[in-house]
MDTraj code that builds the backbone (N, CA, C; nanometers):
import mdtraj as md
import numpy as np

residues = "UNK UNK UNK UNK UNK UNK UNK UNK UNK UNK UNK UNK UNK UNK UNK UNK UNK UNK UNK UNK UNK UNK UNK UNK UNK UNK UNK UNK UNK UNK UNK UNK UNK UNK UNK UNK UNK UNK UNK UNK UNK UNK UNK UNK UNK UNK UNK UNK UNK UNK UNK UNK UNK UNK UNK UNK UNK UNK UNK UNK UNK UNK UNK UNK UNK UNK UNK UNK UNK UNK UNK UNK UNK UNK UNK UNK UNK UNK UNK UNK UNK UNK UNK UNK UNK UNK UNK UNK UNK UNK UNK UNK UNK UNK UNK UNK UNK UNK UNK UNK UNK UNK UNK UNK UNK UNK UNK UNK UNK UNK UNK UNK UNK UNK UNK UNK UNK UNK UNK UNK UNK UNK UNK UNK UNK UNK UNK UNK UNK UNK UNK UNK UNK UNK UNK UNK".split()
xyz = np.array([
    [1.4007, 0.5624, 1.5390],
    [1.3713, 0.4940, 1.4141],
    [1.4575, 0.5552, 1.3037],
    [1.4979, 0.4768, 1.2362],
    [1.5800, 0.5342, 1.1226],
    [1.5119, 0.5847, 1.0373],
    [1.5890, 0.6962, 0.9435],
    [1.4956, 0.7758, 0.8554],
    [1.4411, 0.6896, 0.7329],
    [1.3251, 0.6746, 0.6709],
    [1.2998, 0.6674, 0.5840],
    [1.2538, 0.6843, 0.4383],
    [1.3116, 0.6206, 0.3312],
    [1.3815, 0.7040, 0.2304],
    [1.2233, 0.6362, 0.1526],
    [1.1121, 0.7641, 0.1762],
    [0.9918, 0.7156, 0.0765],
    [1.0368, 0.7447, -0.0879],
    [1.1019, 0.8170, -0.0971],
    [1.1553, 0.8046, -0.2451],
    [1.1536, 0.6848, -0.2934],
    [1.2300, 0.6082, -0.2477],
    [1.3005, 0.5127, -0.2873],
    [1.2112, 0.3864, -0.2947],
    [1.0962, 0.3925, -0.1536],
    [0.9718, 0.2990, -0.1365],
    [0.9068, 0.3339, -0.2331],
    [0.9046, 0.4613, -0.2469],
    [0.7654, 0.4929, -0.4168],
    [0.8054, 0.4365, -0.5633],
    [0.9548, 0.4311, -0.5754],
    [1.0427, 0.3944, -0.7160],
    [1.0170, 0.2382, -0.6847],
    [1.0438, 0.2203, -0.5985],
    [0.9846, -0.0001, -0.6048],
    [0.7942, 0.0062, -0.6387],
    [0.7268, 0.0895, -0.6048],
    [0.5877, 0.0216, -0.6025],
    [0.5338, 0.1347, -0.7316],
    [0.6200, 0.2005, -0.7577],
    [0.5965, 0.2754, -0.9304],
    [0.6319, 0.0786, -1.0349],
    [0.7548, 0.0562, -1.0105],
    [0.8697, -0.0259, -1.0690],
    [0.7128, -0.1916, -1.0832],
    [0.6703, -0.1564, -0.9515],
    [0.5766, -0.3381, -0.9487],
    [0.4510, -0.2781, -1.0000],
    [0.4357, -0.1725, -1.0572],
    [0.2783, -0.1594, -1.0767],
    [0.2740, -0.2021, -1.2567],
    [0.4285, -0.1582, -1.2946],
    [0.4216, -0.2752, -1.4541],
    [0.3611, -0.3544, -1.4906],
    [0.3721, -0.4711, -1.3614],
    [0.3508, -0.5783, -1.3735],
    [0.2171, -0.6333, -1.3031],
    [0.1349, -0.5423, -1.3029],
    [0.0006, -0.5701, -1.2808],
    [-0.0855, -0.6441, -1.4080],
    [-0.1358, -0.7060, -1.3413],
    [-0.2530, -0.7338, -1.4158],
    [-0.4121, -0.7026, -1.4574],
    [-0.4458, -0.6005, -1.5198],
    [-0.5320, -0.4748, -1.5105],
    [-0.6178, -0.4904, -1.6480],
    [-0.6359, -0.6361, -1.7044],
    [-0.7114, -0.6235, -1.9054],
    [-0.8257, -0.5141, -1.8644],
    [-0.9278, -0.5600, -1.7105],
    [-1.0484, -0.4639, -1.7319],
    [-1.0379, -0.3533, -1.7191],
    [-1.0182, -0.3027, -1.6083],
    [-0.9682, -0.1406, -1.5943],
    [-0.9048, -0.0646, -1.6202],
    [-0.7813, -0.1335, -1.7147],
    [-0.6485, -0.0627, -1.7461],
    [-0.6411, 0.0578, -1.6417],
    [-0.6185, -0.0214, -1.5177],
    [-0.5670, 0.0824, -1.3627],
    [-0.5140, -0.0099, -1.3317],
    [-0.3573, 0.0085, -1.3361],
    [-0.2402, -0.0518, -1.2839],
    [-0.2512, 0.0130, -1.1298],
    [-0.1808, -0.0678, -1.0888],
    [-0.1583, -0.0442, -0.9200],
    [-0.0168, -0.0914, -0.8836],
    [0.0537, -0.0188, -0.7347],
    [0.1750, -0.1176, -0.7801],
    [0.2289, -0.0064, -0.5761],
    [0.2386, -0.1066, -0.5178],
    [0.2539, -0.1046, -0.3659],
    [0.4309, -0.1320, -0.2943],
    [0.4643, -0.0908, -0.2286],
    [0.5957, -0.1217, -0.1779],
    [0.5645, -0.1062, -0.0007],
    [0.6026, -0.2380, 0.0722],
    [0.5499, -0.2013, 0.1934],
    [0.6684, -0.2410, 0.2779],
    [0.7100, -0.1442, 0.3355],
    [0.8588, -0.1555, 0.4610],
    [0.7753, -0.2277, 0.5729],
    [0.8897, -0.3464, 0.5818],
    [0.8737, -0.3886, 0.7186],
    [0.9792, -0.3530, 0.8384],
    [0.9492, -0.3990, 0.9357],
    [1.0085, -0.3560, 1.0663],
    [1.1481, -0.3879, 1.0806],
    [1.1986, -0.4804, 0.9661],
    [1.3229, -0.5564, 0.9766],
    [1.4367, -0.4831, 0.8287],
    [1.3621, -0.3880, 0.7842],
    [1.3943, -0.3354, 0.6946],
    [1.3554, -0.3751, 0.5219],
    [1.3023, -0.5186, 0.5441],
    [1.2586, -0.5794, 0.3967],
    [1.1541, -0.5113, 0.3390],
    [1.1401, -0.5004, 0.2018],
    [1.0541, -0.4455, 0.1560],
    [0.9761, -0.5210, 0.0394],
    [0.8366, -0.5195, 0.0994],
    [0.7478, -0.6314, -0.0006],
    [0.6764, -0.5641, -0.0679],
    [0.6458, -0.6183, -0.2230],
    [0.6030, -0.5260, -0.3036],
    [0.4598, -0.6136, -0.3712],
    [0.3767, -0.5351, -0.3742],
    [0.2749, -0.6153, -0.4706],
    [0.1871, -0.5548, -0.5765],
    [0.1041, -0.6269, -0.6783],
    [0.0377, -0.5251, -0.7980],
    [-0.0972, -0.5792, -0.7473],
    [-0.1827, -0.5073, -0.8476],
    [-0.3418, -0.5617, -0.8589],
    [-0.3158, -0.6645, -0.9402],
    [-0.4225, -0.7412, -0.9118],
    [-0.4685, -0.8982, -1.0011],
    [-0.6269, -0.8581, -1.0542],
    [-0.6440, -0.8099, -1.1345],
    [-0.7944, -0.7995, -1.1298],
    [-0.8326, -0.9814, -1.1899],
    [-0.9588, -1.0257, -1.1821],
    [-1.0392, -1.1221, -1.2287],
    [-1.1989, -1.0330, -1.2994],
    [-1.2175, -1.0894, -1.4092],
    [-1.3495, -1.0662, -1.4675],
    [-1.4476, -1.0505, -1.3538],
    [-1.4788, -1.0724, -1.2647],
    [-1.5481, -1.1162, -1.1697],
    [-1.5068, -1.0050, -1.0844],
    [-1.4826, -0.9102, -1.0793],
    [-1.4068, -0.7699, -0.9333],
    [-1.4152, -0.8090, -0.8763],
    [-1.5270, -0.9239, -0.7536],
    [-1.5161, -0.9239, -0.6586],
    [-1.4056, -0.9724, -0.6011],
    [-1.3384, -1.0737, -0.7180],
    [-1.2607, -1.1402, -0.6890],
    [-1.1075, -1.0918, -0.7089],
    [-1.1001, -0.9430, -0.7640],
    [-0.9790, -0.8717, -0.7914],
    [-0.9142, -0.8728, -0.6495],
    [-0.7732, -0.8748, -0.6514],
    [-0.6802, -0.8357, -0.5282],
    [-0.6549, -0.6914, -0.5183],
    [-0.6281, -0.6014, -0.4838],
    [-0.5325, -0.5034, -0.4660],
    [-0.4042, -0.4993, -0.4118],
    [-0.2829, -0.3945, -0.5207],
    [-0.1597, -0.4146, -0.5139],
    [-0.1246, -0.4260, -0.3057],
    [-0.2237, -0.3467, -0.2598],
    [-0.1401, -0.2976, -0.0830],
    [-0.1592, -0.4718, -0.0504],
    [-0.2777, -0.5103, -0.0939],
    [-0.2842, -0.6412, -0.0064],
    [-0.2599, -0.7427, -0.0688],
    [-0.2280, -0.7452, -0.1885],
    [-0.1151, -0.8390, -0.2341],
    [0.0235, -0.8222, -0.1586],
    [0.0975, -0.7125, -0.1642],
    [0.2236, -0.7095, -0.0864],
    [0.1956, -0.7230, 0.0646],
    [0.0932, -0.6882, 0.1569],
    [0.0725, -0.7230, 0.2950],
    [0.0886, -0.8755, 0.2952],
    [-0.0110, -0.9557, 0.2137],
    [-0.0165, -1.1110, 0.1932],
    [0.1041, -1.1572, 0.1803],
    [0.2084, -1.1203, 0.1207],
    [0.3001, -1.1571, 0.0596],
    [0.4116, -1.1692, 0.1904],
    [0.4011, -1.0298, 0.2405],
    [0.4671, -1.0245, 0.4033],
    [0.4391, -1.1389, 0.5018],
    [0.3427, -1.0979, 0.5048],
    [0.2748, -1.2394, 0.6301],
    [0.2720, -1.3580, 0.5925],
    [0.2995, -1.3911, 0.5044],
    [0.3177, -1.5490, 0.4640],
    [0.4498, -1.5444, 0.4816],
    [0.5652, -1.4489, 0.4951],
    [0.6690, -1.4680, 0.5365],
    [0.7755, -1.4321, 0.6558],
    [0.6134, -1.4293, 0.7592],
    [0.6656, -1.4271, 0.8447],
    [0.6758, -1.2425, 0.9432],
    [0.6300, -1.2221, 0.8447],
    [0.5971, -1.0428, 0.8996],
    [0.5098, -0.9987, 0.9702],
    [0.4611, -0.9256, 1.0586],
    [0.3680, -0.8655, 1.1103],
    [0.3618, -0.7581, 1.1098],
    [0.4621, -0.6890, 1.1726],
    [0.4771, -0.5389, 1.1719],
    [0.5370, -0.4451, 1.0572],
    [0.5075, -0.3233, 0.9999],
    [0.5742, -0.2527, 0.9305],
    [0.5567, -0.1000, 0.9544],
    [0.6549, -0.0691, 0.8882],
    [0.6749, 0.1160, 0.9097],
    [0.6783, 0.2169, 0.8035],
    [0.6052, 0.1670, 0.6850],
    [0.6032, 0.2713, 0.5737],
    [0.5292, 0.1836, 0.4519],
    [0.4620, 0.2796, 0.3695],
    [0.3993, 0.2137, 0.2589],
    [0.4241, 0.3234, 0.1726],
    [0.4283, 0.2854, 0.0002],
    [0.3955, 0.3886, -0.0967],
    [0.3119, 0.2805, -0.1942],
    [0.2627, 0.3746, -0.2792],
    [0.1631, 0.3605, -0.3776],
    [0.1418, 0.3993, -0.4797],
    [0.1330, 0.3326, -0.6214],
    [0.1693, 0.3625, -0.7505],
    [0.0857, 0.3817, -0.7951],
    [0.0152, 0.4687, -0.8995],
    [-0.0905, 0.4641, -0.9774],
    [-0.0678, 0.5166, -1.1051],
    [0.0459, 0.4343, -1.1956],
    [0.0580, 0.5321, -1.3591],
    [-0.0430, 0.5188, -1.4152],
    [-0.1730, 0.5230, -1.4093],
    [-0.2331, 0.5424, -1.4906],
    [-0.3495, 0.6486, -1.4453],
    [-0.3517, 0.6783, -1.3902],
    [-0.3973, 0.7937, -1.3399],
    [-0.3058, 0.9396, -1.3394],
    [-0.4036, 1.0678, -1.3509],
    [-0.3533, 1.1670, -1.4005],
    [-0.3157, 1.2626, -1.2459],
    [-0.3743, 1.2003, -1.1334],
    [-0.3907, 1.2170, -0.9662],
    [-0.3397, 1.1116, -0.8895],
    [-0.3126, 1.1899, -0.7905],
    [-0.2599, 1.0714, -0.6652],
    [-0.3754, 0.9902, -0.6420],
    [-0.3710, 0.8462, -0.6251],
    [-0.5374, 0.8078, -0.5567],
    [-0.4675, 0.6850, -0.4569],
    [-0.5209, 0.7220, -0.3369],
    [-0.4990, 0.6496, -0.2666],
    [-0.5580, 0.5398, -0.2261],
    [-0.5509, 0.4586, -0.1288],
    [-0.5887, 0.2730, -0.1272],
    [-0.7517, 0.2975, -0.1098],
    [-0.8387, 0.1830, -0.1042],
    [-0.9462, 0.1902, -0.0981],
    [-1.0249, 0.1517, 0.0215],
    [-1.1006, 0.1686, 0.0965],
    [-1.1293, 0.1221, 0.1815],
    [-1.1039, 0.0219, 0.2709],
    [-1.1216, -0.1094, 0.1865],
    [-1.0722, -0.2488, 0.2165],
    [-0.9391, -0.2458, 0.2699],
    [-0.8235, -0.1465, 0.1967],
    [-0.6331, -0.2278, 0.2218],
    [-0.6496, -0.1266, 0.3489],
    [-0.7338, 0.0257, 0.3295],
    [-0.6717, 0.0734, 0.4513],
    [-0.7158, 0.0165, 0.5967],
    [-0.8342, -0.0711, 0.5907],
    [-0.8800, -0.1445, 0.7315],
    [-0.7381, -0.2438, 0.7302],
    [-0.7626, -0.3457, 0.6342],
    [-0.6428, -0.4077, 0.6576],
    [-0.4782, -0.3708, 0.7065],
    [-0.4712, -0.2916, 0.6035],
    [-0.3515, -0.1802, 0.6664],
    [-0.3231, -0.1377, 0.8143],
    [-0.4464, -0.1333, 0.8315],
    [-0.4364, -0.0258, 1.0107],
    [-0.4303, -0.1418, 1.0775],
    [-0.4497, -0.3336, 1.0458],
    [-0.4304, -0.3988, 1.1359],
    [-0.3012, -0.4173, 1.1870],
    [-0.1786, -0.3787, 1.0720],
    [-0.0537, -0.4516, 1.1064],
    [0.0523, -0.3359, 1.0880],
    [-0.0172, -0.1652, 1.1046],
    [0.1000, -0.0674, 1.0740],
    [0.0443, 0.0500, 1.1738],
    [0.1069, 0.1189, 1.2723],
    [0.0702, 0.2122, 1.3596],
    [0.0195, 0.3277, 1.2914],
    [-0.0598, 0.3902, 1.3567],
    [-0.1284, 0.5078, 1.3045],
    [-0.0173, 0.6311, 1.2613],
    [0.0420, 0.6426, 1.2921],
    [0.1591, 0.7350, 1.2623],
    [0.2780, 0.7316, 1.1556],
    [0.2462, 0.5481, 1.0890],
    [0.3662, 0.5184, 0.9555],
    [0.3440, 0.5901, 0.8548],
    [0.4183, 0.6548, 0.7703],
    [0.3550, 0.7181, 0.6955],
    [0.3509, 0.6400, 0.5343],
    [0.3027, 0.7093, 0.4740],
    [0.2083, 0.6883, 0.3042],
    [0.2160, 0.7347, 0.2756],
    [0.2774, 0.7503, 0.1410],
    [0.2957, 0.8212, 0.0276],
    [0.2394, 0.7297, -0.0873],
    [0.1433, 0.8319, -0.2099],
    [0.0985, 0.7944, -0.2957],
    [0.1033, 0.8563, -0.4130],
    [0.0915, 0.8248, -0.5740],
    [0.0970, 0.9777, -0.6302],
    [0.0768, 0.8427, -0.7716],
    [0.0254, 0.9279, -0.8869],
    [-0.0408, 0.9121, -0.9846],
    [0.0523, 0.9227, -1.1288],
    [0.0560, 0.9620, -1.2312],
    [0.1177, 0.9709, -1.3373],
    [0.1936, 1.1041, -1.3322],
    [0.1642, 1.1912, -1.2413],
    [0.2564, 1.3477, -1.2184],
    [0.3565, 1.3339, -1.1158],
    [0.4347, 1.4677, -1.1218],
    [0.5087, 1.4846, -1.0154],
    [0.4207, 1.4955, -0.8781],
    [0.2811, 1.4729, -0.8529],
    [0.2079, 1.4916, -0.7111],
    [0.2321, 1.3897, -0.6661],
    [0.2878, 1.3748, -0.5416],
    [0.2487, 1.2818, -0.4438],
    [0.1468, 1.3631, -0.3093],
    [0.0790, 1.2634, -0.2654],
    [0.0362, 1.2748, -0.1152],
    [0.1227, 1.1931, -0.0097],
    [0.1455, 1.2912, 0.0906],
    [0.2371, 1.2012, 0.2086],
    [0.1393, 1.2152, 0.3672],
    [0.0573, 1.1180, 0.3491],
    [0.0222, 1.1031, 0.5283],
    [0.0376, 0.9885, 0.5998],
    [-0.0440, 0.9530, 0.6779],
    [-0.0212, 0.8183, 0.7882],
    [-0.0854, 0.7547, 0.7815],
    [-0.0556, 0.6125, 0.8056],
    [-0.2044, 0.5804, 0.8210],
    [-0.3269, 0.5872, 0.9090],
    [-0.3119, 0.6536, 1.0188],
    [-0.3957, 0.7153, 1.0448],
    [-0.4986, 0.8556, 1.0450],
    [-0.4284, 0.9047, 0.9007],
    [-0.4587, 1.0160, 0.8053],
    [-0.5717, 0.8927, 0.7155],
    [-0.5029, 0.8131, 0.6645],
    [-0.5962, 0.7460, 0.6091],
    [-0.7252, 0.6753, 0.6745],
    [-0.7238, 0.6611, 0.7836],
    [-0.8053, 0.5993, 0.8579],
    [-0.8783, 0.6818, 0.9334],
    [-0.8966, 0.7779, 0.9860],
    [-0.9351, 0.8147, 1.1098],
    [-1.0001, 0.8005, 1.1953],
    [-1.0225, 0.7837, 1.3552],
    [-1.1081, 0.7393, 1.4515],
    [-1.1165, 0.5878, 1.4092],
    [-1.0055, 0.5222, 1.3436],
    [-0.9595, 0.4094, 1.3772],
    [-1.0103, 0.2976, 1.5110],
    [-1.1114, 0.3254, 1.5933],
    [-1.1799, 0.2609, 1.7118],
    [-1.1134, 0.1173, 1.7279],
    [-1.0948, 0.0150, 1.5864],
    [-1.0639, -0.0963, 1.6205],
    [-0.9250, -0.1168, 1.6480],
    [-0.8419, -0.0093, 1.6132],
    [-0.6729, -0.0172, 1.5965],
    [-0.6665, -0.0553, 1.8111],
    [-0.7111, 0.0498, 1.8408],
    [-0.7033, 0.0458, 1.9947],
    [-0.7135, -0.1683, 2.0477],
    [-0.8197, -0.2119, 1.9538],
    [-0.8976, -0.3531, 2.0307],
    [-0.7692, -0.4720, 2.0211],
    [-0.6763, -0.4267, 1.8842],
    [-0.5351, -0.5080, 1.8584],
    [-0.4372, -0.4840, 1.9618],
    [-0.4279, -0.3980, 2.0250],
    [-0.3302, -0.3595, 2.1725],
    [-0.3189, -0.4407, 2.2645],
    [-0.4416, -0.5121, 2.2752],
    [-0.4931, -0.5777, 2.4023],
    [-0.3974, -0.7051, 2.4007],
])
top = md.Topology()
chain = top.add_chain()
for i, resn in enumerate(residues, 1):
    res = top.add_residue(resn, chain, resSeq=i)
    for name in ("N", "CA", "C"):
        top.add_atom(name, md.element.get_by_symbol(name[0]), res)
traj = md.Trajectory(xyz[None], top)
């Protein structure tokens, strides 16, 4: 596998978290997700008055992939300027996440500082049980 330059994945999903849409929370979000073919899809949060109905930036850019044709990918990063900490995805993107990226891609995330966190997604996930049932 060729090396990958998470720098460069974190400067696109720093770059799309601008352009979030965040009036309630003022918590921008902002995602860059490598696919297998080398493209890289990027997405923000959408919040709605209503949260339930908010998107998040990972699964805006996953959505964005698979409507064009993507399935597989090999790296994600994750933006959060408005936060003073790295914070990583939330429950929801990382199930989704673990459907269409091997336990071993890695993630990088990081907040308004020089911190990033760099693990996998199966750092994010662990004992993953259903990743195994997609093999089949």
């Amino acid at each position: 596998m060729d090396k990958i330059n998470m720098d460069e994945l974190y400067a696109k999903a720093r770059e799309v978290a601008d352009r979030a849409y965040a009036p309630y929370s003022k918590f921008r979000v902002g995602a860059a997700l490598l696919a297998d073919d080398g493209t890289v899809f990027t997405g923000c949060n959408v919040e709605n008055r209503s949260y339930g109905l908010t998107i998040c930036a990972e699964r805006t850019a996953l959505t964005k992939a698979v409507s064009e044709g993507r399935r597989s990918f090999k790296a994600l990063a994750i933006a959060t300027p408005d936060s003073d900490y790295p914070v990583g995805p939330c429950g929801a993107c990382r199930q989704v996440l673990s459907e269409f990226m091997e336990p071993q891609a890695p993630v990088r995330f990081g907040g308004n500082t020089p911190e990033r966190v760099d693990t996998t997604i199966g750092g994010l996930l662990p004992y993953d049980s259903l990743y195994e049932l997609g093999k089949t």
